[in-house]
VMD Tcl script that builds the backbone (N, CA, C; Angstrom):
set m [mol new atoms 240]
animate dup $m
set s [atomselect $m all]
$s set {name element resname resid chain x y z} {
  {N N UNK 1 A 0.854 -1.168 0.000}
  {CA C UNK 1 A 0.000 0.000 0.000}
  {C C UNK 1 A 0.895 1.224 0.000}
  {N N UNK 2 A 0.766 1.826 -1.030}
  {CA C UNK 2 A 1.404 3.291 -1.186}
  {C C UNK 2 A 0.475 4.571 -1.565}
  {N N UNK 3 A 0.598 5.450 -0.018}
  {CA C UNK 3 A -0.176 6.272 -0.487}
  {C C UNK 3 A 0.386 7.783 -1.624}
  {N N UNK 4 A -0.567 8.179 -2.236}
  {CA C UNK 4 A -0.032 9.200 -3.042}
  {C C UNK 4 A -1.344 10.393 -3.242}
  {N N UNK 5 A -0.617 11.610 -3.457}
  {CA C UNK 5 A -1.600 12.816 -3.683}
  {C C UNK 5 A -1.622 12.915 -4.759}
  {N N UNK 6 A -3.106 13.093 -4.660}
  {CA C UNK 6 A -3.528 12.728 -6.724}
  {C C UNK 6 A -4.381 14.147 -6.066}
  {N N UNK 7 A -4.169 15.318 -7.560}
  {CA C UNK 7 A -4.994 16.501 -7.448}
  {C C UNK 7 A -6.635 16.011 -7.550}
  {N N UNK 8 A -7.557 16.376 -6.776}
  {CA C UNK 8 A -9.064 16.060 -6.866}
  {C C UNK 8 A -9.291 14.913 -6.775}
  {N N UNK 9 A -8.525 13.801 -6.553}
  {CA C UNK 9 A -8.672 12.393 -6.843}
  {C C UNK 9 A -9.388 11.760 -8.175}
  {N N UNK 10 A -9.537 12.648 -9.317}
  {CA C UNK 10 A -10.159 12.418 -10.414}
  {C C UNK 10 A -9.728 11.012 -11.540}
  {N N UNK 11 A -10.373 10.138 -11.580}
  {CA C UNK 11 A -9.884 9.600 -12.145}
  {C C UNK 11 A -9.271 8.608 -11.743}
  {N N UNK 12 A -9.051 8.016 -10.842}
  {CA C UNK 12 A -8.695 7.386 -9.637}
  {C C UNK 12 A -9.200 6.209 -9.675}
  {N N UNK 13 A -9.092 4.888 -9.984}
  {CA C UNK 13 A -9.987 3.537 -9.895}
  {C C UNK 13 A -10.135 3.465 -8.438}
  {N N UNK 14 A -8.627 3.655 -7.465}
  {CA C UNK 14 A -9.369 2.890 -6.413}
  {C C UNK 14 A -10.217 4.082 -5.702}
  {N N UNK 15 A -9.931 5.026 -6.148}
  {CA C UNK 15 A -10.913 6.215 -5.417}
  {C C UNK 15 A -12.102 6.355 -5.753}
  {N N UNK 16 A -12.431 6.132 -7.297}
  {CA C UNK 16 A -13.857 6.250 -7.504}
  {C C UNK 16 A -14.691 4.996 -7.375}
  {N N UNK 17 A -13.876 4.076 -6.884}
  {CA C UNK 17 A -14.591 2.173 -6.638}
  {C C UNK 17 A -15.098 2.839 -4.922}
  {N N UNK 18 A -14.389 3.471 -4.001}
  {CA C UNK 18 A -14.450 4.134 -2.627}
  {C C UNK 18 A -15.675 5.116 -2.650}
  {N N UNK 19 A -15.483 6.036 -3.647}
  {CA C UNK 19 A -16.519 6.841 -3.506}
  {C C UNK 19 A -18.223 6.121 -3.713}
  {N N UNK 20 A -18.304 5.285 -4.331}
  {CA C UNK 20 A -19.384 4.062 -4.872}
  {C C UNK 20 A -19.780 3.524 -3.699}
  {N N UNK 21 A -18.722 3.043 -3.111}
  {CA C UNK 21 A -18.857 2.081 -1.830}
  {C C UNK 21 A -19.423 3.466 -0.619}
  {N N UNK 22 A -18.617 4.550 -0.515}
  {CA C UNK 22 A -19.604 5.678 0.520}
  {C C UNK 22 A -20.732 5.774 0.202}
  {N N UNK 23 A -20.936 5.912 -1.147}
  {CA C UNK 23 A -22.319 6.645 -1.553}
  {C C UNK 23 A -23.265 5.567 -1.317}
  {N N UNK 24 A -23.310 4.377 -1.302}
  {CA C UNK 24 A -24.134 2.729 -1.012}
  {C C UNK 24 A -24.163 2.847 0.653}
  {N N UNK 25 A -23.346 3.373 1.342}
  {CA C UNK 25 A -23.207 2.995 2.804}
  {C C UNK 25 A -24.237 4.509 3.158}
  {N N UNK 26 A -23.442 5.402 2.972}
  {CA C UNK 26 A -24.816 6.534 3.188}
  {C C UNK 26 A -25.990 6.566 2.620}
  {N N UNK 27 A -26.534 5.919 2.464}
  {CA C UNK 27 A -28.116 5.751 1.285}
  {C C UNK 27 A -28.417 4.452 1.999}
  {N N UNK 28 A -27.743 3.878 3.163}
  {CA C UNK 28 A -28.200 2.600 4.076}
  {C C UNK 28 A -28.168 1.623 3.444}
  {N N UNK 29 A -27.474 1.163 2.722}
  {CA C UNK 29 A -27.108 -0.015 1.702}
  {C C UNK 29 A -25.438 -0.347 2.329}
  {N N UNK 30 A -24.987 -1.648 2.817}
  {CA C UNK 30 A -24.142 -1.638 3.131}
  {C C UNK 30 A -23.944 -3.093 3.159}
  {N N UNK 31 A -22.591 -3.413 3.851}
  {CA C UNK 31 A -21.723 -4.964 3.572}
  {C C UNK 31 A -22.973 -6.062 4.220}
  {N N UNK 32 A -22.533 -7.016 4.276}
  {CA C UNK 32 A -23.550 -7.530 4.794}
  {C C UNK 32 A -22.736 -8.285 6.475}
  {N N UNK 33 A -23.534 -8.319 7.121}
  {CA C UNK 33 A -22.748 -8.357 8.511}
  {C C UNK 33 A -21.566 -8.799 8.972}
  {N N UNK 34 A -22.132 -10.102 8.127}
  {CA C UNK 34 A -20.700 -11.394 8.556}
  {C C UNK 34 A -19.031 -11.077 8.166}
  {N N UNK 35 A -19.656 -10.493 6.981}
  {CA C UNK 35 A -18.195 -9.899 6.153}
  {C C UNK 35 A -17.311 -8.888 7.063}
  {N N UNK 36 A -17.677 -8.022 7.773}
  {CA C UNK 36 A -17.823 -6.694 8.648}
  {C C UNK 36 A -16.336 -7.094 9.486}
  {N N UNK 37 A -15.476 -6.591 10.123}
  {CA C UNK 37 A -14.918 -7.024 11.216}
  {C C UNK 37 A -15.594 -6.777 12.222}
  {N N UNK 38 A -15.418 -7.801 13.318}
  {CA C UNK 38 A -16.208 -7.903 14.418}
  {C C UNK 38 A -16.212 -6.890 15.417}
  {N N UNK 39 A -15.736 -6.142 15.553}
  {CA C UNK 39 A -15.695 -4.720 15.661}
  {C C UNK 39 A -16.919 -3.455 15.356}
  {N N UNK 40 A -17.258 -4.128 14.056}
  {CA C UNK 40 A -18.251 -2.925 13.570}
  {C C UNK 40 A -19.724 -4.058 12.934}
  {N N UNK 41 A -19.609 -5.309 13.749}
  {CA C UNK 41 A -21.028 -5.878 13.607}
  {C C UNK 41 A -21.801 -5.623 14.518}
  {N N UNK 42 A -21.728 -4.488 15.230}
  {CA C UNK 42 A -22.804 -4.151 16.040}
  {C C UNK 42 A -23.163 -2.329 15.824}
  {N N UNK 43 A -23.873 -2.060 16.376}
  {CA C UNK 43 A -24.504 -0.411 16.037}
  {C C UNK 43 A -23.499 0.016 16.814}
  {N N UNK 44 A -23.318 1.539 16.586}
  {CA C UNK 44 A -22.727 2.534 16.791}
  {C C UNK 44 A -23.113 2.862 18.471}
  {N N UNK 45 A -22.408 3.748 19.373}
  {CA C UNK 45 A -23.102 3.827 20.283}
  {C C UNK 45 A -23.667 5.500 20.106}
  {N N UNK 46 A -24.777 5.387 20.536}
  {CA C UNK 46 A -25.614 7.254 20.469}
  {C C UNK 46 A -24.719 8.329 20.659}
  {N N UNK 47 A -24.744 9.444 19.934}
  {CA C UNK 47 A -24.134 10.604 20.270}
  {C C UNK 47 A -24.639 11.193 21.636}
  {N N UNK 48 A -23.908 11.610 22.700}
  {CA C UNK 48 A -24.660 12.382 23.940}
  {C C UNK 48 A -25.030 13.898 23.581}
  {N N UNK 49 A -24.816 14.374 22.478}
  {CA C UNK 49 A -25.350 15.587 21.606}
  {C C UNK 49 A -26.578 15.116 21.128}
  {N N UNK 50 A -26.341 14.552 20.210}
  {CA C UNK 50 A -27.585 14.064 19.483}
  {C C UNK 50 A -28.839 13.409 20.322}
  {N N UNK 51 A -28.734 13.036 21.761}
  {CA C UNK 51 A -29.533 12.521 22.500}
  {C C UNK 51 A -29.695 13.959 23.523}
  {N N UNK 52 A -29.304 14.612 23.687}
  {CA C UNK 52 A -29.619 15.928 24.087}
  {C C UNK 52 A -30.392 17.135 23.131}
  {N N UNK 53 A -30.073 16.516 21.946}
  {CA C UNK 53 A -30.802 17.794 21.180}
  {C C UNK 53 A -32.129 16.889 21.018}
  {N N UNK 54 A -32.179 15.732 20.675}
  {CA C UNK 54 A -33.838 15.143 20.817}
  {C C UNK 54 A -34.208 15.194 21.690}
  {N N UNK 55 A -33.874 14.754 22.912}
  {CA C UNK 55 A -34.721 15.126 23.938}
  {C C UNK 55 A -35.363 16.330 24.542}
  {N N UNK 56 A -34.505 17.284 24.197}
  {CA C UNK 56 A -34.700 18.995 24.032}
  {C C UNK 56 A -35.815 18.660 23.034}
  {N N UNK 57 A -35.811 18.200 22.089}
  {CA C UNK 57 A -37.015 18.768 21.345}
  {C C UNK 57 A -38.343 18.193 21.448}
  {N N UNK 58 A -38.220 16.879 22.090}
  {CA C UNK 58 A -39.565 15.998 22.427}
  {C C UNK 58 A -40.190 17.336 24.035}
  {N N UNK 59 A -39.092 17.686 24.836}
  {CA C UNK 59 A -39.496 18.485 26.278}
  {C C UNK 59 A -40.456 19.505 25.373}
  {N N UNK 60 A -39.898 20.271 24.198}
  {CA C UNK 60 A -40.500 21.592 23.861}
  {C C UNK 60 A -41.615 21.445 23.300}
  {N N UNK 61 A -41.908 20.324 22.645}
  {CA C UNK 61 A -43.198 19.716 21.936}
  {C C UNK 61 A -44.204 19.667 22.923}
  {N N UNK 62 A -43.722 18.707 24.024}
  {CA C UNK 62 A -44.199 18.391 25.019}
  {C C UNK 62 A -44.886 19.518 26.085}
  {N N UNK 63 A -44.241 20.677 26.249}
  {CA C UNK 63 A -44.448 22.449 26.383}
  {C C UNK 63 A -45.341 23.038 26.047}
  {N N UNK 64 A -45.067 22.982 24.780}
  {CA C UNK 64 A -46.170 23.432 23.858}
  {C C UNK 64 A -47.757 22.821 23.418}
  {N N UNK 65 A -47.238 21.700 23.461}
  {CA C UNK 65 A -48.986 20.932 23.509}
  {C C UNK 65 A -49.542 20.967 24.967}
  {N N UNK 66 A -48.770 21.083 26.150}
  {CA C UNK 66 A -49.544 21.019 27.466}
  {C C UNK 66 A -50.225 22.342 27.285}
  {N N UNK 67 A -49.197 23.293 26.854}
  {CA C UNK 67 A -49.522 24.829 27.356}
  {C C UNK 67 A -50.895 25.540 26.212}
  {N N UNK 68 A -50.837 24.975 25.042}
  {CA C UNK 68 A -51.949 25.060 24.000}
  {C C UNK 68 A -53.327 24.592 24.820}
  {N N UNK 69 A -53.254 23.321 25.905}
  {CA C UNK 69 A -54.368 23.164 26.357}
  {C C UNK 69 A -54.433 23.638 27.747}
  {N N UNK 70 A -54.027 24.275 27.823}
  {CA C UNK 70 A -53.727 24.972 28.930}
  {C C UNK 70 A -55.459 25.908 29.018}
  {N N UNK 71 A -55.897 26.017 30.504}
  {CA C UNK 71 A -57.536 26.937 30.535}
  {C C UNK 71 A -57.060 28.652 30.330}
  {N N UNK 72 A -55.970 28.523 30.598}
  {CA C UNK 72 A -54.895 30.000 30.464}
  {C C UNK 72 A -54.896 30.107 29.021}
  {N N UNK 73 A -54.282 29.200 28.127}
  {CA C UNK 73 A -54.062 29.887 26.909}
  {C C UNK 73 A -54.906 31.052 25.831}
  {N N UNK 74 A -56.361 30.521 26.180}
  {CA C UNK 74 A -56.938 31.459 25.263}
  {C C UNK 74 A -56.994 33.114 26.081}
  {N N UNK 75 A -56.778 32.960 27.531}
  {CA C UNK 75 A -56.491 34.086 27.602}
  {C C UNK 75 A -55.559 35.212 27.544}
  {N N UNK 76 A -54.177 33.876 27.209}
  {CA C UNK 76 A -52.881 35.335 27.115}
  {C C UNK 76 A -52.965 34.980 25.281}
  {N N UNK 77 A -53.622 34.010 24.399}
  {CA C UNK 77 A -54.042 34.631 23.465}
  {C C UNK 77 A -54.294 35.910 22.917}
  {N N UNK 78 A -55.132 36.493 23.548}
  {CA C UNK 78 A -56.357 37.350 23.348}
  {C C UNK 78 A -55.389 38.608 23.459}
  {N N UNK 79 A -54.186 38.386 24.873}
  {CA C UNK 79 A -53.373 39.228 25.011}
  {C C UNK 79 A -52.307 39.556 23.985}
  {N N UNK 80 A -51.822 38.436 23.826}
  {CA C UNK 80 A -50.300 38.382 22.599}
  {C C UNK 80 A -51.289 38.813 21.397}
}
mol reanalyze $m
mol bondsrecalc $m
mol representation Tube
mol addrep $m
């Protein structure tokens, strides 16, 4: 294996056989398990961002539909 800087990678067999293989893995098309090293035959573990920003957004949903039925709302309605 020798790596080398190719301008844009254009043109590239093993780069554009790579780019094929990303574009199949992001579009959820991917190896099939067994093949995988055993390492990456299992899921990813959750981002603690990404589980903070959903849950932030299920709380605000959650906010907002209590407070819509809220016996208050139609009156600071009327106000806003």
């Amino acid at each position: 294996l020798t790596p080398r800087w190719v301008p844009g990678h254009m043109d590239v067999r093993g780069n554009e056989l790579a780019d094929t293989e990303a574009k199949k893995a992001a579009s959820g098309v991917s190896s099939h398990p067994s093949r995988l090293p055993k390492l990456l035959r299992s899921t990813l573990p959750a981002s603690s961002s990404a589980l903070k920003q959903h849950f932030n957004k299920l709380l605000k949903n959650l906010a907002r539909d209590s407070w819509s039925k809220s016996t208050r709302y139609a009156r600071m309605q009327a106000i806003d």
